[in-house]
N, C-alpha and C positions, 0 to 999 in steps of 0.2 A: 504493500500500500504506500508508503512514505518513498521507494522509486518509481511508483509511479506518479507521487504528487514533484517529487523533484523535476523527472522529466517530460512529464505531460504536459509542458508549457505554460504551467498555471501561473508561474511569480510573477508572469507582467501585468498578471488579471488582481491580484494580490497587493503589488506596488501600485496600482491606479485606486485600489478602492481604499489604500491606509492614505493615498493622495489627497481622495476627495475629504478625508475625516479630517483633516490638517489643512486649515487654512488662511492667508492671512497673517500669519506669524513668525516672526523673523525664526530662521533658524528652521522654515518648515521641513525642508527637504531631510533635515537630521533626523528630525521627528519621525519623518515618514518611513524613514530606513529601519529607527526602533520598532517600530509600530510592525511595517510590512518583516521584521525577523520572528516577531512575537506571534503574527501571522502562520505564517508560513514554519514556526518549528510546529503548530499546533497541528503540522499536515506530515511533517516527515518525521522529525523526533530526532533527528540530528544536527550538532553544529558544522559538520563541516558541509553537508548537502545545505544548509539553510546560507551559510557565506556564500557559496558559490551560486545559490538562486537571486539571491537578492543581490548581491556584491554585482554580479553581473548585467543584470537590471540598472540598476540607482547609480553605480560609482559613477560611471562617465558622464552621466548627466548634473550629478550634484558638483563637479571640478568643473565644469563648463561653465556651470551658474556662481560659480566663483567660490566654491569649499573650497579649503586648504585639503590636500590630495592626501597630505601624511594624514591629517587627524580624522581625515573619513574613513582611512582604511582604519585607524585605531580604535572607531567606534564600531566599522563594522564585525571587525576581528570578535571586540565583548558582545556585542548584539548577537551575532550567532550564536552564543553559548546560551542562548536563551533555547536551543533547540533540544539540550539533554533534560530540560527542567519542566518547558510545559508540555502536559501531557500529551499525547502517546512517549513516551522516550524508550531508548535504545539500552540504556546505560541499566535504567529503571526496573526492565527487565531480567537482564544477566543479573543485577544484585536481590532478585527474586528470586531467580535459581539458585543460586550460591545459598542466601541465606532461609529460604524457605518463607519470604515476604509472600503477604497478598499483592500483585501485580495490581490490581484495583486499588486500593487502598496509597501506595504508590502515588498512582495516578492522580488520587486527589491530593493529596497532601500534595502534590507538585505545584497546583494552581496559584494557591496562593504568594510560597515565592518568588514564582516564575513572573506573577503578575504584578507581584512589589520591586523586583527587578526592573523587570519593563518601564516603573511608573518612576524610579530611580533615576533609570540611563536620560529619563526624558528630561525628569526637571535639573538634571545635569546640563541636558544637551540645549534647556532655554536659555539659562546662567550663561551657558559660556557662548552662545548665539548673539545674547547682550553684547556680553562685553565684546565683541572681535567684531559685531556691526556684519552679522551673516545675512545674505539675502533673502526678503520675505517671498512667502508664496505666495499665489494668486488666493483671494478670498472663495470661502467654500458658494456653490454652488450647489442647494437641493436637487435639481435636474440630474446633475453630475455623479451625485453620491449614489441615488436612485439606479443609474445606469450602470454605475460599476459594484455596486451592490448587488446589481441581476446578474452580472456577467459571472461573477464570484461565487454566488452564492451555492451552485452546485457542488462545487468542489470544498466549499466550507462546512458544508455540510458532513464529508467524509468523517473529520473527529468527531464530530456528531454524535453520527451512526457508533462508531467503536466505543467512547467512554461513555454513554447513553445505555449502550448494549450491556458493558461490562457493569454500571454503577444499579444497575435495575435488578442484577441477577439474571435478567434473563440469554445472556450469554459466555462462556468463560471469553476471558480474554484470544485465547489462538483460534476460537469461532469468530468471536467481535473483529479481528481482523482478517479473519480469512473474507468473513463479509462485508467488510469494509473496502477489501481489496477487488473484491467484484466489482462492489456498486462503484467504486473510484473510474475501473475498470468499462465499464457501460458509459459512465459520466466521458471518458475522454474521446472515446470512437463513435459512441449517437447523438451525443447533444456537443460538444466543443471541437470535435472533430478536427482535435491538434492532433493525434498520434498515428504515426504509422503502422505498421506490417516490423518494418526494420526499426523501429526503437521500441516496441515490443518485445521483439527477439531479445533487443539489448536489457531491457528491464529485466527480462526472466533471465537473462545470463549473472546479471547483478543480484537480484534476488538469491539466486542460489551461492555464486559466492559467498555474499555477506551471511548467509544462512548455513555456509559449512564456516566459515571463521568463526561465530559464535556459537557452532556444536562444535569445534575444537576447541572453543574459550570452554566452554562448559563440561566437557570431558577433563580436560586440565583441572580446572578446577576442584572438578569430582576427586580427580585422584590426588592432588593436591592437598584439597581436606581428610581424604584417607588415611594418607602417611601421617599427617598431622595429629590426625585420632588415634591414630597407632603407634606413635611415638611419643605422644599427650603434649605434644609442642603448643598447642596453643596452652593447657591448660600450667605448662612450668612458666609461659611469655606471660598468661593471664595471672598466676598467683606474684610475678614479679613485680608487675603492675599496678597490683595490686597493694602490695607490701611496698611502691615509692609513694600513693597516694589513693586513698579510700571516696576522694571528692571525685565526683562524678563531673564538676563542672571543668575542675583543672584535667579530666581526664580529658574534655572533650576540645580544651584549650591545645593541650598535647594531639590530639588526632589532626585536629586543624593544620597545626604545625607539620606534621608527620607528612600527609597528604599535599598540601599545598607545595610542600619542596617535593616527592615525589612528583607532581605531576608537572614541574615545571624540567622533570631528565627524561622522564620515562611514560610508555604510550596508557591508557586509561587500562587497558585487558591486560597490563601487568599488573596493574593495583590492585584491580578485583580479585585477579587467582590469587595473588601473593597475600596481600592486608587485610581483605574482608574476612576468610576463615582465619585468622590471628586477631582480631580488633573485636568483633563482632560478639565471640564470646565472652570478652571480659566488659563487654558496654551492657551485656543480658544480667551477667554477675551482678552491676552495678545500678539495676534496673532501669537502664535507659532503653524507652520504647525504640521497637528493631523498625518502625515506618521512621521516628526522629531519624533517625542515628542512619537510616539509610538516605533521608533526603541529604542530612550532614554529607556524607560522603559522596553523595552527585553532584552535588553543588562547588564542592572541593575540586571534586575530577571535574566539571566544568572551567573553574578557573583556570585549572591546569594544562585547559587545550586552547586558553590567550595569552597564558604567560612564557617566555625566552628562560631556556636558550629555545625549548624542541616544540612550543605550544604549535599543534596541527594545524588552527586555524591562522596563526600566525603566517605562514610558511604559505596557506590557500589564497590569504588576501594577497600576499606580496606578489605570487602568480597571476591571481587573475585584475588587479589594479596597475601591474607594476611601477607600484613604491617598493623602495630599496628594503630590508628588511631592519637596518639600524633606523629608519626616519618610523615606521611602523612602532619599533619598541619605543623608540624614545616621547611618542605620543599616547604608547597606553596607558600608563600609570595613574593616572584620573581616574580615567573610566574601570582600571580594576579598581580603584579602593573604593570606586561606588558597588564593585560587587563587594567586598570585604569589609562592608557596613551590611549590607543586607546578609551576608553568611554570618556575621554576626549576628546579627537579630533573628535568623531560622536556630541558630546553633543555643541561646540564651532564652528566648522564648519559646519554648517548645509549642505550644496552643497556636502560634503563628503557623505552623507546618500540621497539626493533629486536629485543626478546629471543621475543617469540611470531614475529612472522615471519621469524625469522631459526631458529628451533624448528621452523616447520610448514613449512620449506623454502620460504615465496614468495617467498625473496630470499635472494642470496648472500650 
């Protein structure tokens, strides 16, 4: 479902209608790139297909209308990682497997951060619109938003169908997306009539890739926590941890830590086999809910795929904008510490991440 929303042509239908919502206001086009990432991850569930959707779209146009070329890729670079948080996600899933999470429950609990992120990057990106004197957009048009609102709305639909399906019970998740994937499916060959015969092919080639890496993620894993069990390593790593600090908050101060440098060397599917069976037990020890403590740890590994030397997304914008990769770093530091206020607040407010599934009953 999420290769077929990356390549079914949908982000320009996507960038036109976060266009029409934004109008008027200096700095709109910045806006509209948060807007259309936050969009657009709620179709695919990843950050590097949601850079290269929207990056691809928006950047040429926003440096024409006169954005600074470095600080747009540095915002698009954090905008995409909006795509491992709201829901459908990618990441959300594998730490399902691993730790035996409700995938549903996940899923909601993702909204709210994903959505306090979103609402973050933006009044970040007014402030500094102000000040640098960015160029306004044209004022919204009802007519306009209506129009790009119809053009959209089928394929906005798709997460719909999937976290509707999944939050009601009336489907598990690998149903909610196998039919998701249909109707997505229907939506691009009878009604939008973007897709071919030969990017079909290409999607189900993609599909199945990404579908054997993360049954090898998952097999690793599997065997990974086995030896683990069999040699009580998590539980000598958990009593150690134990015996440096019995505070559940400093504990969670220390994962932060832990993760955050981890993912600024190393890819997100080493963290999950390696950290999650080692962390995850001594977080249950210390009765932190395993939905908290797994949004904690997506939200980490998000970071982790904007921050240098190896963040993925980092590496996609400088490809598909080419800006250099030093002008890229040296512009994102802002916009991470606007994520590393918000992970602060999912990490110390627990209720900010447990309050919808904890509302829609999939969790006591």
């Amino acid at each position: 479902s999420g290769n077929l929303m990356t390549k079914g042509g949908i982000s320009r239908r996507i960038c036109e209608f976060a266009r029409s919502i934004i109008g008027g206001v200096r700095g709109g086009m910045a806006l509209t790139l948060v807007l259309a990432c936050a969009f657009f991850a709620a179709l695919s569930g990843s950050a590097p297909a949601t850079v290269v959707a929207i990056g691809t779209m928006l950047y040429g146009d926003m440096v024409r209308m006169g954005y600074p070329g470095d600080r747009t890729a540095g915002l698009l670079v954090v905008s995409g990682g909006l795509g491992p948080i709201i829901p459908p996600s990618i990441i959300m899933v594998v730490y399902a497997t691993i730790t035996g999470a409700s995938v549903g429950a996940l899923f909601m609990a993702g909204m709210v951060p994903g959505v306090l992120l979103a609402v973050a990057l933006c009044v970040y990106v007014y402030f500094v619109a102000k000040k640098r004197n960015y160029p306004r957009t044209a004022p919204p048009k009802l007519r306009d938003y209506l129009l790009y609102l119809t053009k959209s709305i089928w394929a906005m639909l798709t997460p719909v169908i999937l976290l509707v399906g999944i939050y009601t019970g009336i489907m598990t998740p690998t149903e909610a997306g196998a039919i998701a994937g249909l109707y997505a499916l229907l939506v691009y060959f009878l009604i939008y009539r973007l897709m071919s015969w030969r990017t079909l092919k290409q999607v189900l080639v993609d599909t199945m890739k990404g579908t054997g890496s993360v049954s090898i993620m998952i097999g690793a894993a599997s065997a990974i926590s086995f030896i683990f069990a069999k040699e009580q390593i998590g539980t000598i790593l958990g009593n150690w941890l134990l015996s440096v600090t019995a505070n559940k908050y400093v504990f969670l101060f220390a994962v932060n830590i832990i993760i955050l440098i981890l993912g600024c060397l190393v890819d997100t599917s080493v963290i999950q086999l390696v950290m999650i069976p080692i962390l995850w037990p001594v977080a249950e020890a210390m009765g932190i809910n395993i939905i908290h403590f797994g949004l904690i740890i997506c939200f980490n590994m998000m970071v982790g795929l904007s921050t240098p030397p190896f963040g993925m997304c980092l590496f996609i914008t400088s490809g598909i904008s080419g800006t250099p990769l030093k002008d890229i770093i040296r512009e994102i530091w802002w916009p991470i510490i606007v994520m590393l206020i918000v992970l602060a607040v999912i990490t110390y407010i627990p209720d900010v991440v447990l309050f919808l599934p904890k509302l829609t009953g999939m969790m006591a």
